[in-house]
C-alpha positions, -999 to 999 in steps of 0.1 A, spaced: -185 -126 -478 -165 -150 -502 -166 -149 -539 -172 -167 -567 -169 -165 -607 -195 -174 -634 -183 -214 -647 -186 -218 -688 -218 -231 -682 -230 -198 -667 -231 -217 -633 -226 -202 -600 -215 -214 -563 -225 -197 -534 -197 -192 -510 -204 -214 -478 -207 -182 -454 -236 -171 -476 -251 -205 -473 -248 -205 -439 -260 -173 -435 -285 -175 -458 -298 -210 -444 -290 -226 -481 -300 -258 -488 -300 -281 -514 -326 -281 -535 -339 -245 -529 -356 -226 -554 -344 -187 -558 -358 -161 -585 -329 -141 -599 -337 -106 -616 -314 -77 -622 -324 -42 -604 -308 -13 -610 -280 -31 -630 -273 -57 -596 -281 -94 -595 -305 -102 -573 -319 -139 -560 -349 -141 -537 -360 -171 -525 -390 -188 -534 -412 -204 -511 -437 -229 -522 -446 -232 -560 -446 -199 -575 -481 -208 -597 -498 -212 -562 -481 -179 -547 -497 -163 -578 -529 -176 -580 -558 -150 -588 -535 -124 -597 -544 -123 -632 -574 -107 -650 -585 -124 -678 -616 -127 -700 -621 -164 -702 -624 -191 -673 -594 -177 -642 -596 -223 -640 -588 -227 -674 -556 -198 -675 -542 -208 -646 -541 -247 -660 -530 -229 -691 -500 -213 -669 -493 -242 -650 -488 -264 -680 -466 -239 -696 -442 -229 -658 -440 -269 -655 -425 -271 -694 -402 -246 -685 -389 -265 -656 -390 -298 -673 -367 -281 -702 -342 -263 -674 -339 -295 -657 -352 -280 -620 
């Protein structure tokens, strides 16, 4: 596996093995989270609000939260630019 280092931007490139291995292509989304003090990326398939969907209890309208969520995952995206 190759390596790679952290850009001023906080940017990474995966190494091309790992995109070839990994089946990597552009415009893939990926999760990353930290487990056990590692950095992990799992990739997502599909939009995340539909992988999700009925997972939450609430006590108004499920319809209305999930709009509610929605609205607020797609302003996050807007503002990260993905």
């Amino acid at each position: 596996m190759g390596t790679t280092k952290v850009t001023r931007n906080y940017q990474v490139t995966l190494p091309k093995d790992v995109r070839e291995l990994g089946r990597v292509h552009i415009g893939d989304r990926f999760i990353v989270t930290s487990e056990n003090g590692e950095i992990v990326m799992k990739r997502i398939k599909g939009r995340i609000i539909e992988r999700t969907f009925g997972s939450w209890k609430t006590k108004g309208s499920g319809v209305a939260y999930a709009r509610k969520i929605r609205d607020e995952a797609e302003g996050r995206e807007k503002r990260l630019g993905v």
